[in-house]
C-alpha positions in Angstrom: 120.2 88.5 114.9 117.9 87.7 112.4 115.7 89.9 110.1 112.6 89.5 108.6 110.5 91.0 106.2 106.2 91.0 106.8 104.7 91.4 103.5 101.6 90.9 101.3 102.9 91.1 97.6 100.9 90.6 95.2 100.3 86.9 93.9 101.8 86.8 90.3 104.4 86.0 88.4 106.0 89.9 88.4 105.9 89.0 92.4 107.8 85.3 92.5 110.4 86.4 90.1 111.6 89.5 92.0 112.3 87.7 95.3 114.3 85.6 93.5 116.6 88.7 92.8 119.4 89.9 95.1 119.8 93.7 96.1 115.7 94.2 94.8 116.1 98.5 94.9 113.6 99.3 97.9 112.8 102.6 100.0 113.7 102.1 103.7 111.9 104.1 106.1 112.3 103.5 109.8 110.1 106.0 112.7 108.5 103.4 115.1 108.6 100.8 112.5 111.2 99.6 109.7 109.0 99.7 107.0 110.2 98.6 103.4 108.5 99.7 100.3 108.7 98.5 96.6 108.1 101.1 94.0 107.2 100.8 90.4 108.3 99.2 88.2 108.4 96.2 90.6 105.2 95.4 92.6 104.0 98.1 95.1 104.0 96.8 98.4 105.1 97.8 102.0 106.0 95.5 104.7 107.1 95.8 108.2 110.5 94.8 109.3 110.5 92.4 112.2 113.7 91.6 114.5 115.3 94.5 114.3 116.9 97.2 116.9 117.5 101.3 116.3 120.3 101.3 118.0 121.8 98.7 116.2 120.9 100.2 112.8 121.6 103.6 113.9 125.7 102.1 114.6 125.3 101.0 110.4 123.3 104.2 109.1 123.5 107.5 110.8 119.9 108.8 111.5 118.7 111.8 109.8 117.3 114.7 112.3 113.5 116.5 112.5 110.8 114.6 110.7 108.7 111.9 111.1 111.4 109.4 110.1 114.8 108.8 111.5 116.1 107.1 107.8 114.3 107.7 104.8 116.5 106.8 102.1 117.0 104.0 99.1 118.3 100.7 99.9 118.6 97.4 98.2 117.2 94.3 99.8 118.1 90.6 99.1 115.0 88.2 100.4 114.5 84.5 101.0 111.0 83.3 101.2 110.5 82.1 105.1 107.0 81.3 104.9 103.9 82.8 103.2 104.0 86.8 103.4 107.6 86.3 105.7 110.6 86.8 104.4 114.1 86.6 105.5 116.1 89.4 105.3 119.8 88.1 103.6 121.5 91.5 102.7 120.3 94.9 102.9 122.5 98.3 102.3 121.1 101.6 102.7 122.0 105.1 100.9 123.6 107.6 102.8 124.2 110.8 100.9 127.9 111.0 103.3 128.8 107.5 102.7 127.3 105.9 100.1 125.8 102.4 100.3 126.0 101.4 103.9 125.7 97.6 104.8 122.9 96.7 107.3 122.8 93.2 107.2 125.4 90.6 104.8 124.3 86.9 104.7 121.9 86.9 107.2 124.1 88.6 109.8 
C-alpha cells in the first residue's frame, strides 16, 4: 500500500530544498483524516494523507484515548515529489512516549 501526501507548500526555495530531505520532523495528527503539519522553522503547511487505513496504523502506533485525535504526536517524514502538491510517502516513524520512534511506513512499504 501506498501513501501519499496532499499538500500546498509554499513555492520557494526554503520549500524545494526540504523535500529533498529524509526524516523532515512533522506533527502527525490522525481523527477522520491523517493530516501532516510542518512547523517553523521549515515552511508551515498541512496536508492530508491519502491511502492510508486506521487499522493498519493503529497495528504500528497505538492510539491515544479521549480527544479529538486518536495520534497526536511528532513524526519524521521522508517525501518524494509525485506530481504538483502530491507527494509520496517513502518513510515515516512516529513518537510514542512507550516506545519511542515507531516505523509506519520504510521505503515505500
Amino acid at each position: 500500500m501506498s501513501l501519499y501526501l496532499q499538500i500546498d507548500l509554499p513555492k520557494n526555495l526554503s520549500s524545494e530544498e526540504v523535500t529533498r530531505q529524509k526524516n523532515i520532523p512533522c506533527l502527525c495528527k490522525v481523527a477522520e483524516e491523517f493530516e501532516i503539519e510542518f512547523l517553523d522553522p521549515l515552511p508551515g503547511s498541512t496536508g492530508v494523507v491519502q491511502g492510508w487505513d486506521w487499522k493498519l496504523l493503529h497495528e504500528r502506533v497505538i492510539s491515544g484515548i479521549g480527544g479529538l485525535y486518536t495520534h497526536y504526536t511528532f513524526g519524521m517524514v521522508t517525501l518524494e515529489i509525485a506530481q504538483p502538491g502530491i507527494y509520496k510517502i517513502i518513510d515515516l516513524a512516529m513518537f510514542d512516549t512507550s516506545f519511542g520512534w515507531c516505523p509506519v511506513l520504510e521505503n515505500g512499504e
